[in-house]
N, C-alpha and C positions, 0 to 999 in steps of 0.2 A: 568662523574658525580662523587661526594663524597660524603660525608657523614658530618655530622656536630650532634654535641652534645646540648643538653638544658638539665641541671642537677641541680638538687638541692640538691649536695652532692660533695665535693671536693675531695673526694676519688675515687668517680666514674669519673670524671670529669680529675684526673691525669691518672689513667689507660686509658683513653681511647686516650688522649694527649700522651701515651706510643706508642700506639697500631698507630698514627698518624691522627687521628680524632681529627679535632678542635671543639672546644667550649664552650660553657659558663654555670657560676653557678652565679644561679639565685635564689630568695626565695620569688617572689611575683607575683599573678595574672598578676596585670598591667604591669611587667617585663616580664612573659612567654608572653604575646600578643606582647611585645613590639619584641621579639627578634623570634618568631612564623615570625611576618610581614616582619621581617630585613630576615630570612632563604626562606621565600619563594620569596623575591624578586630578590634571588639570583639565578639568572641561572645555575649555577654551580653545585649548590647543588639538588639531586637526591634523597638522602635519609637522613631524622630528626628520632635521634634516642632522645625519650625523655623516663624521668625516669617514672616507673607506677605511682610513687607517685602524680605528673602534673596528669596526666592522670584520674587518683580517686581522686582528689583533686577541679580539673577545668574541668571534662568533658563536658564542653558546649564549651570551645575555642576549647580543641585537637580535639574532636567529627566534629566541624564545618570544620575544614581543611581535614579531614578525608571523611567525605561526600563530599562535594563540590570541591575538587580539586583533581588531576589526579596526578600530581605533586608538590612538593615530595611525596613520601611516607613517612610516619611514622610511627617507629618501637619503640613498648615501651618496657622498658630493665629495668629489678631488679638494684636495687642499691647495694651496699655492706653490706646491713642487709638483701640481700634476697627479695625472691616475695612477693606479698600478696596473689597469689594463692594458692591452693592448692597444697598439693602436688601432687596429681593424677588426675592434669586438664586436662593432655593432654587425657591419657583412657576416661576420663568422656565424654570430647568431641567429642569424635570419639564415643563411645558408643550411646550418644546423637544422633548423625550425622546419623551413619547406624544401627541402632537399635540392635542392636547385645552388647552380654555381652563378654569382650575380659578378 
């Protein structure tokens, strides 16, 4: 299985074409569904790595592929301006998780 890219940033988008993960940049809803549908009908592909921005932007398409299918998975990855999290989401979350202050 591979991996395959959906980005909307061409920076993100060359490094990862470095790194040898293919794929595409995109700047529009009707584009992320159109190439969401073109990634999963692809047997090949095992894991869609999309950028958070998709992600906080259109959580009703990345959300829907997320719940209802098994395969791919999808993994959402900072762009080159960085996350929108936190910086201390990981602690928070675990803190959250097992009740405990780390």
């Amino acid at each position: 299985m591979r991996m395959y890219l959906i980005s909307d940033n061409v920076d993100t988008y060359t490094g990862m074409r470095l790194a040898g993960v293919d794929g595409v940049v995109i700047h529009s809803k009707k584009h992320l569904k159109q190439q969401l549908d073109k990634a999963i009908a692809d047997k090949t592909i095992g894991i869609i790595l999309i950028t958070e921005k998709f992600s906080r932007e259109f959580p009703e398409i990345v959300d829907d592929v997320k719940l209802n299918r098994r395969l791919p998975l999808i993994i959402e990855i900072p762009d080159r301006h960085g996350t929108g999290r936190k910086p201390n989401f990981i602690t928070d979350y675990v803190n959250e998780a097992i009740g405990l202050k780390l």
